[in-house]
C-alpha positions as CSV (number, residue, x, y, z in Angstrom):
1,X,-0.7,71.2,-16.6
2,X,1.0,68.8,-18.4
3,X,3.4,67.7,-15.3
4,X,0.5,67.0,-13.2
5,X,-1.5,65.4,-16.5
6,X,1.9,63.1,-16.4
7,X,2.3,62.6,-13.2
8,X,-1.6,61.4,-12.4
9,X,-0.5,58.9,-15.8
10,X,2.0,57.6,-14.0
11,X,0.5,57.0,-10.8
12,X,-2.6,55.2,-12.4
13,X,-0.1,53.0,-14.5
14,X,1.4,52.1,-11.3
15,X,-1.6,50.7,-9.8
16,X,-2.8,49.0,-12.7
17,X,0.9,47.6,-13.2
18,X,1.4,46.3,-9.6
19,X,1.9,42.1,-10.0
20,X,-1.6,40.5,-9.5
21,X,-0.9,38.9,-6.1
22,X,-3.7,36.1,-4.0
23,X,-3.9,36.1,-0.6
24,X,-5.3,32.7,-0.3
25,X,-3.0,29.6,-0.7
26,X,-4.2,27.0,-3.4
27,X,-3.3,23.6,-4.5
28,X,-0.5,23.4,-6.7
29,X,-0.4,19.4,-6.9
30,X,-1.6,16.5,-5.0
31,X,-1.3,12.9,-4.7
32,X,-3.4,11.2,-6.2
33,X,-4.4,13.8,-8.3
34,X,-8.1,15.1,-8.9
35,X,-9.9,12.6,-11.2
36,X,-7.5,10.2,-11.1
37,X,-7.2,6.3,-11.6
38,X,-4.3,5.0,-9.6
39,X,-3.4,1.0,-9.1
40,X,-2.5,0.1,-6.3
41,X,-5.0,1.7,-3.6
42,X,-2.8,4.4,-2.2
43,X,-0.9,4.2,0.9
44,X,-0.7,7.8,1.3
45,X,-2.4,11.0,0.5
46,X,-0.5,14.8,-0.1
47,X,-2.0,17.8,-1.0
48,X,0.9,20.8,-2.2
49,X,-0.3,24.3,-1.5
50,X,1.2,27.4,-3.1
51,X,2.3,28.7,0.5
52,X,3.1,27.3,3.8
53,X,0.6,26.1,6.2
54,X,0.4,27.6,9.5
55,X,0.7,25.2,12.5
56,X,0.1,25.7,16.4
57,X,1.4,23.7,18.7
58,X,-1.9,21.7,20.7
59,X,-4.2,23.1,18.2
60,X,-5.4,21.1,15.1
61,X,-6.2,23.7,12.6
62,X,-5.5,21.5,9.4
63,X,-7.4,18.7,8.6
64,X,-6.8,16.0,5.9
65,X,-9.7,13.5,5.2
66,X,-9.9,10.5,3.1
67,X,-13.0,8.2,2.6
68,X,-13.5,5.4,0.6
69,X,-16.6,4.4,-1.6
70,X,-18.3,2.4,1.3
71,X,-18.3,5.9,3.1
72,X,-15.7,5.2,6.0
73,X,-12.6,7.3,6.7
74,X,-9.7,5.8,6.0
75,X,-7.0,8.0,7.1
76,X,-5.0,7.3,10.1
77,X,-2.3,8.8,12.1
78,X,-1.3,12.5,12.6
79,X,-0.9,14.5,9.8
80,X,2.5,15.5,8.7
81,X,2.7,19.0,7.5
82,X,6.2,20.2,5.7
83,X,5.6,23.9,4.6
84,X,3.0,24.0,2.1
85,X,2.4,19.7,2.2
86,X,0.0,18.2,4.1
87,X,0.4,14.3,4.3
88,X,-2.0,11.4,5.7
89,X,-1.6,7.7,5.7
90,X,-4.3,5.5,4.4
91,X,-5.8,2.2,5.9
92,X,-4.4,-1.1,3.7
93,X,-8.1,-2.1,3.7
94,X,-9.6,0.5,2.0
95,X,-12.4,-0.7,-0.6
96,X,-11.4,0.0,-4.0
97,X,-13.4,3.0,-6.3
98,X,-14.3,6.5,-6.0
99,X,-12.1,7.9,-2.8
100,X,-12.9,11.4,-1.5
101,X,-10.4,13.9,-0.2
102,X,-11.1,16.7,2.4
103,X,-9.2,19.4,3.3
104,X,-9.1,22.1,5.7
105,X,-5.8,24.3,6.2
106,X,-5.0,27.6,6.9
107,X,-2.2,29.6,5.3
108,X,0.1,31.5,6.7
109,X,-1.7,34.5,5.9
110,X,-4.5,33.2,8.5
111,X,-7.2,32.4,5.9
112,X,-8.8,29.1,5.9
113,X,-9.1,26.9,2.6
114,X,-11.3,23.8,2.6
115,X,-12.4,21.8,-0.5
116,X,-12.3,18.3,-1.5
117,X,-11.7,16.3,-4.7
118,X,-12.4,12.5,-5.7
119,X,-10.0,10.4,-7.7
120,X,-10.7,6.4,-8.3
121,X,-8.2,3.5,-6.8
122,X,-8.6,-0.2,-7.7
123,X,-6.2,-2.7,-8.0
124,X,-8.0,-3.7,-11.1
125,X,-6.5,-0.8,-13.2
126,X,-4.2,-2.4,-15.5
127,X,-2.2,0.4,-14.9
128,X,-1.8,4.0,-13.4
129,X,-3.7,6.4,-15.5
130,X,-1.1,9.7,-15.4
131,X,-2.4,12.8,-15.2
132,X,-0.7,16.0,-16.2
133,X,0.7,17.4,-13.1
134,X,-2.0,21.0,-11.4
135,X,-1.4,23.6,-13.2
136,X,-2.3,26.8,-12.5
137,X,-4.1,28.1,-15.9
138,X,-1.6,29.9,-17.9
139,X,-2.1,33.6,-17.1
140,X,-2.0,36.3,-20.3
141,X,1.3,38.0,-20.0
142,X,-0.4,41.3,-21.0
143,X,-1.2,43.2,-18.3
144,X,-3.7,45.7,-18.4
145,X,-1.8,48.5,-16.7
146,X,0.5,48.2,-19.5
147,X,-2.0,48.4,-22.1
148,X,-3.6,51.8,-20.6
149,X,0.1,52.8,-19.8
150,X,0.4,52.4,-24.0
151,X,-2.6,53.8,-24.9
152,X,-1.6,57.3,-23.0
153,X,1.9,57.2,-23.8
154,X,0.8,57.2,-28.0
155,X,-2.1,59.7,-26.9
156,X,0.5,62.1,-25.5
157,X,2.8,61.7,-27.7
């Protein structure tokens, strides 16, 4: 009894263990960033995902949008995707202030991801506002496998 007592412990510790993963890709940094006040008006626009992008020859399946505060898109040219970047350039006659970004992409895994963000341009900015680089929130380190594992192991013990 106790075998199979231990053995169903350490198959349940197991699960609860295994690394957390996601499925989805997610933005790990961009350029500019969200919320941001950069000076000049950018020339360019990047978006960093935590996987690669998938990419089919013919077929747009990614989509990077930029628009400025009158309401026009500004992007032009094809996109370049590199892995997990997706870049776009952006019109030199872009009216300055509240820009907004909109993505759609599909990871490798085949799931689509779309979102947007906003961030401010101006050449009136005395100077680049930096903002700490996208950061996935700090994770706990304690897991709650190993926690239940813990708890059992003193229990038994």
């Amino acid at each position: 009894m106790r075998r199979l007592t231990s053995l169903l412990l350490i198959a349940v510790s197991a699960i609860f263990m295994a690394p957390n993963a996601s499925a989805h890709v997610e933005i790990v940094d961009s350029y500019p960033q969200q919320f941001s006040n950069v000076n000049p008006i950018p020339t360019q626009v990047w978006i960093q995902f935590s996987g690669d992008l998938q990419t089919l020859d013919g077929e747009a399946v990614n989509s990077l949008e930029v628009i400025d505060s009158t309401g026009i898109a500004v992007n032009f040219g094809d996109l370049v995707i590199e892995g997990a970047k997706i870049t776009t350039k952006i019109s030199g006659q872009s009216a300055p202030g509240a820009f907004s970004v909109k993505y759609r992409v599909v990871g490798d895994d085949g799931h689509v991801i779309e979102g947007d963000y906003t961030f401010n341009a101006s050449p009136d900015y005395a100077e680049a506002i930096p903002t700490p680089s996208s950061e996935t929130e700090k994770k706990s380190s304690l897991n709650v496998g190993g926690v239940v594992l813990v708890f059992f192991l003193i229990v038994f013990v």
